[in-house]
PASEBA-1860 file (N, C-alpha, C; in nm, 3 decimals):
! residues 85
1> XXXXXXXX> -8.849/16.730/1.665/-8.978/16.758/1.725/-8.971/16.732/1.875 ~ -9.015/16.822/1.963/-9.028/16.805/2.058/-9.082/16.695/2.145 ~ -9.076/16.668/2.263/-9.129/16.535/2.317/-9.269/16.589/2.418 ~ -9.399/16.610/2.368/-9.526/16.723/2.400/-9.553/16.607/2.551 ~ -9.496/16.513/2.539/-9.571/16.472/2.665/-9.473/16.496/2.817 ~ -9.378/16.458/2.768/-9.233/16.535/2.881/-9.269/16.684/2.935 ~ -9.259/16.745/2.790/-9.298/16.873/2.843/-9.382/16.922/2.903 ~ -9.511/16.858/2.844/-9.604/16.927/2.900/-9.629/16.906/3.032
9> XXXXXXXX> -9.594/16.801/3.138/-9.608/16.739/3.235/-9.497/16.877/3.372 ~ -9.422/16.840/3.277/-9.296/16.979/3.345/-9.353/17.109/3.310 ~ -9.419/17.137/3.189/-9.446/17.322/3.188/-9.606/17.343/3.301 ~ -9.696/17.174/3.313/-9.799/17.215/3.408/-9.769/17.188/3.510 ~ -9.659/17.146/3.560/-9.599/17.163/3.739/-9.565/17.347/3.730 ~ -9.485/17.378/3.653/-9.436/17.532/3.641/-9.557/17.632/3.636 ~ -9.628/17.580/3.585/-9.753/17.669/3.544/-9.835/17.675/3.700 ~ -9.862/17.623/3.732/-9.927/17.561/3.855/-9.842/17.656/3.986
17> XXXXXXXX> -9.702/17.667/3.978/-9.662/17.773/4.076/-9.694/17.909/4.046 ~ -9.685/17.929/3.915/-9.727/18.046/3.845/-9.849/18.124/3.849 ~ -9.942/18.023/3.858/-10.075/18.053/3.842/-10.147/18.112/4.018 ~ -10.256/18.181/3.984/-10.302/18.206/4.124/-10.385/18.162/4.170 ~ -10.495/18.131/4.060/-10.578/18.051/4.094/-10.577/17.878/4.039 ~ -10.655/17.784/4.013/-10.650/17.715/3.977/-10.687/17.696/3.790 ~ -10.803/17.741/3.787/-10.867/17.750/3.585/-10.715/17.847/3.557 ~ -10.669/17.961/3.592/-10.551/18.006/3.564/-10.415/17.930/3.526
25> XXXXXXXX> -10.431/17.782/3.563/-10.298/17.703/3.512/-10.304/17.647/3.377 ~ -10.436/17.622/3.339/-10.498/17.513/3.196/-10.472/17.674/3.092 ~ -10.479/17.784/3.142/-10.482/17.935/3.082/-10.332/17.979/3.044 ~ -10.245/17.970/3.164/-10.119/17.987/3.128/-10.049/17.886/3.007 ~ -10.067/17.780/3.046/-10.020/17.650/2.922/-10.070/17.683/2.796 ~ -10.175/17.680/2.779/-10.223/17.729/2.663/-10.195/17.854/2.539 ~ -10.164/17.936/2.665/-10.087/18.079/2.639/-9.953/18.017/2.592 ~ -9.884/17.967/2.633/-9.718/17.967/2.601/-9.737/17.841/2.521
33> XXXXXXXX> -9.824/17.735/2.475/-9.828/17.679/2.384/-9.836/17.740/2.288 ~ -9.891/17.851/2.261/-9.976/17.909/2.164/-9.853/18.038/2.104 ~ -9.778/18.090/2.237/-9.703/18.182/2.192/-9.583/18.087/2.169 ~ -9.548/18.002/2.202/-9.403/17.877/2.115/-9.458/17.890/1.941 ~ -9.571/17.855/1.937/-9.609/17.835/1.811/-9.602/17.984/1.744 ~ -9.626/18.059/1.782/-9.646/18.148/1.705/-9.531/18.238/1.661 ~ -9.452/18.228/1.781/-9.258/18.292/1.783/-9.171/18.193/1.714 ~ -9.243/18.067/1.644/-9.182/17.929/1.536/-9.071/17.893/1.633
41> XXXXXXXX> -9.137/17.867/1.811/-9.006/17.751/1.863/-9.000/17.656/1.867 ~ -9.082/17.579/1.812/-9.111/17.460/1.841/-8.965/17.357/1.791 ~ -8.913/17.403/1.703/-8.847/17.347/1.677/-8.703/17.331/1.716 ~ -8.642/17.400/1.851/-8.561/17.393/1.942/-8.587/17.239/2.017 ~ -8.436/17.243/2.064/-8.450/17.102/2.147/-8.534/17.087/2.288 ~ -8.572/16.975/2.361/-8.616/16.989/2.480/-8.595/17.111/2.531 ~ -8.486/17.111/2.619/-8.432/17.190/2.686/-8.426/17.327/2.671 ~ -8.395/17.340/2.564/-8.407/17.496/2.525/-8.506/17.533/2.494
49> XXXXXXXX> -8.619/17.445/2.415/-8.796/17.478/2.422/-8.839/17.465/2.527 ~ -8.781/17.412/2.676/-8.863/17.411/2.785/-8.802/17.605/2.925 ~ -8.663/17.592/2.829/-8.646/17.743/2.872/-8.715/17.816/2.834 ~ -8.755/17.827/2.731/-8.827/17.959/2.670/-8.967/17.944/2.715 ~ -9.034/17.824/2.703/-9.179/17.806/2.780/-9.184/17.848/2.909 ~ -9.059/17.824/2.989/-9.041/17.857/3.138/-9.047/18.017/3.194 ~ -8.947/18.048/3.092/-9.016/18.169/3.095/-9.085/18.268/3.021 ~ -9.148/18.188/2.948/-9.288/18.251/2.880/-9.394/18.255/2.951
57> XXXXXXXX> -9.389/18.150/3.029/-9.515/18.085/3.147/-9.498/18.192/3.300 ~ -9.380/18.192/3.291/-9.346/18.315/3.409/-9.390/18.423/3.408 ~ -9.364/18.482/3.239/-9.448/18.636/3.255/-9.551/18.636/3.213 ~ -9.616/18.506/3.133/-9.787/18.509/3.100/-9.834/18.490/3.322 ~ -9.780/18.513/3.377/-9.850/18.481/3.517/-9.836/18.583/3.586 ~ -9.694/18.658/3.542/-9.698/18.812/3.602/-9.843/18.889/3.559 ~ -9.825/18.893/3.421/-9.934/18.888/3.348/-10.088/18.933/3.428 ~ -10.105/18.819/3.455/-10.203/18.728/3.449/-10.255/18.795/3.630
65> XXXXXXXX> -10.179/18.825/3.678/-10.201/18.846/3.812/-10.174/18.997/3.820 ~ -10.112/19.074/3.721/-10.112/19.220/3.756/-10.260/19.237/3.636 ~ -10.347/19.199/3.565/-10.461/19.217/3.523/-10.542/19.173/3.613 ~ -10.506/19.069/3.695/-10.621/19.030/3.850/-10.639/19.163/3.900 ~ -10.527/19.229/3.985/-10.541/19.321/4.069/-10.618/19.393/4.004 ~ -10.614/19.449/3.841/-10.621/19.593/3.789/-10.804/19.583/3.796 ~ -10.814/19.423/3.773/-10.947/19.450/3.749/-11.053/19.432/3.899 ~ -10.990/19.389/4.010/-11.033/19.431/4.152/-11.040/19.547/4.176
73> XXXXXXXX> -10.951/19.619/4.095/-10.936/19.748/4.171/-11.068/19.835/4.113 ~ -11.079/19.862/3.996/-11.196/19.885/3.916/-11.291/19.843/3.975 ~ -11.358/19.726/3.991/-11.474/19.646/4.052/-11.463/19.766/4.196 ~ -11.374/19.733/4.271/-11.379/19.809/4.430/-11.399/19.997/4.373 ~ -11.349/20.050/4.284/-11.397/20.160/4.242/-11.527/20.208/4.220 ~ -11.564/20.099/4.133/-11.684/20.118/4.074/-11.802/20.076/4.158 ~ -11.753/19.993/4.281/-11.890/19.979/4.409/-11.880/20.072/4.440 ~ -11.771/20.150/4.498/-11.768/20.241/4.607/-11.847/20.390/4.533
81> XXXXX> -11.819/20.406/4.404/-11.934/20.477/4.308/-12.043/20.471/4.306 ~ -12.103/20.300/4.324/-12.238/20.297/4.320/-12.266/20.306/4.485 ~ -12.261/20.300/4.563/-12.249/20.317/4.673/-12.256/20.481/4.731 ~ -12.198/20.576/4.668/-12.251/20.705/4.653/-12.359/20.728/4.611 ~ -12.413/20.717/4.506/-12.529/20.751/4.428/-12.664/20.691/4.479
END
């Protein structure tokens, strides 16, 4: 079994570069907690459960920040629509 307090201390420093905003870091962790559990890693050692969180946490933030833009962009669409009418 993993050591949840090691880790987690190291995946929310990682998360935290990852993230863009701030509520976005407690979001990413959660996410790659949730996807460890669900892909049954938990049961890998430290190290190799903190690789796979590392970069699970990496692309839940790519993620996470190419759905930011998509949904600015929409919002700036959809003024500039109402803004016609």
């Amino acid at each position: 079994m993993p050591c949840l307090e090691s880790l987690g201390s190291r995946l929310a420093a990682l998360a935290r570069r990852h993230s863009r905003v701030g509520h976005d870091t407690d979001d990413l962790i959660q996410d790659a907690w949730l996807a460890a559990l669900t892909a049954d890693r938990l049961h890998l050692d430290d190290d190799r459960l903190m690789a796979w969180l590392a970069g699970t946490v990496r692309n839940l933030g790519a993620m996470h920040a190419r759905g930011a833009a998509r949904r600015r962009q929409r919002e700036a669409e959809y003024g500039r629509r109402q803004a016609l009418t």
